[in-house]
KEZA-499584 format. One line per 8 residues: number of its first residue (from 1); for each residue z, y, x of C-alpha. Coordinates in pm, whole numbers, plus 32768, in hexadecimal, padded with zeros to 4 digits. Each point is the difference from the previous one (the first is absolute). Layout:
<recs>
NUM = Z:Y:X; ...
</recs>
This chain:
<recs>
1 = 0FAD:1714:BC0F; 7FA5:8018:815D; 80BE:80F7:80EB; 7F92:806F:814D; 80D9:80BD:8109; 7F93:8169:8064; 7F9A:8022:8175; 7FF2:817D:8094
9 = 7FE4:8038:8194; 8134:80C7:8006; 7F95:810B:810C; 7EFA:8041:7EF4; 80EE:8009:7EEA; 810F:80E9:80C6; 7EA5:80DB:8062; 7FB9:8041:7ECC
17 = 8153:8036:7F6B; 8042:811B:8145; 7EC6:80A6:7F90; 8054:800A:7E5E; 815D:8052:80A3; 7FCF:813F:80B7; 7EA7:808A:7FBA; 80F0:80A7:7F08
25 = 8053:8126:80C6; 8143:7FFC:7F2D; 8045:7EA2:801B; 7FEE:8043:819E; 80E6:813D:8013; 80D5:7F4E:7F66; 8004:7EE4:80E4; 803D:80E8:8131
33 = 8111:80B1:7F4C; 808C:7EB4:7FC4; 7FF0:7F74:8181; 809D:8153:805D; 8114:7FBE:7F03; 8002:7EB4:807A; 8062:80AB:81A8; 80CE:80D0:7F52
41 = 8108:7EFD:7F79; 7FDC:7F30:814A; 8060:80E8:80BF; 813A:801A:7F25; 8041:7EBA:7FFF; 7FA4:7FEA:815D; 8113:810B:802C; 8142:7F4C:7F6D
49 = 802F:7F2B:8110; 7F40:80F3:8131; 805B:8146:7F86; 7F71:8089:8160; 7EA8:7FD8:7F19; 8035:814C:7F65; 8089:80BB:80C1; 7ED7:80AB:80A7
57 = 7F93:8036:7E83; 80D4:7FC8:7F0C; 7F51:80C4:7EC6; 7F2A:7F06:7F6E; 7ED1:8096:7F45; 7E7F:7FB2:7F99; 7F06:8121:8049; 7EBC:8009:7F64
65 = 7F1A:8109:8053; 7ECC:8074:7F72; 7E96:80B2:80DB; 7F1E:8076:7EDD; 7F06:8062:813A; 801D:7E7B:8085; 8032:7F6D:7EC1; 8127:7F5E:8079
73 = 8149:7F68:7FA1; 811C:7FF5:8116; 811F:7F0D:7FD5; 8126:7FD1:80E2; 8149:7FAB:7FF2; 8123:8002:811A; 8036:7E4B:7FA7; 7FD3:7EE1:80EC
81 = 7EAD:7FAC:8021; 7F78:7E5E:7FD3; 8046:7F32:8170; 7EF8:7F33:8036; 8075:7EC8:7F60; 800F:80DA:7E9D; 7EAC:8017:8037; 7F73:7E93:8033
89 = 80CE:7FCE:7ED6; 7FDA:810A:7F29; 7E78:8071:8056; 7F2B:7F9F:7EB9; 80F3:7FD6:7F26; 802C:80A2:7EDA; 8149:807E:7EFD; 80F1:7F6C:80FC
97 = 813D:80C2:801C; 8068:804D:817F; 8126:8067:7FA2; 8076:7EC6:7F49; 7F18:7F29:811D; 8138:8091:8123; 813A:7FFB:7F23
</recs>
């Protein structure tokens, strides 16, 4: 038997996986949820050694809001948001937990 390696271009492959991934309006809502959750504990964690970090807010909390006439979902949270070093790293890639990535 003859076996051959598979060959994908993998900014084709990852294109094509973000699309399946969050055409799925549930699928995406979930994902921001998650990457609010996500500046939610690192701001905690953040916290334990610069407690100063919560003081101007310390309740932390998720708001989503809903406009029926803009057909629009609202999500914010009172977290830290990504520097821009989470975001060369982190920009494209899928099912990777911040939270675990700054522990």
């Amino acid at each position: 038997a003859e076996t051959f390696a598979f060959q994908a271009e993998i900014s084709q492959l990852m294109s094509l996986i973000i699309n399946t991934f969050y055409s799925n309006k549930d699928v995406f809502l979930r994902e921001l949820i998650s990457n609010s959750s996500d500046a939610l504990d690192k701001i905690r964690y953040e916290s334990l050694t610069e407690p100063a970090k919560l003081e101007s807010n310390n309740e932390l909390a998720i708001s989503i809001v809903a406009n029926k006439e803009e057909k629009s979902l609202t999500i914010t949270d009172s977290g830290i948001g990504m520097t821009k070093a989470d975001l060369v790293n982190n920009l494209g890639t899928i099912a990777k937990s911040g939270t675990k990535a700054f522990m």
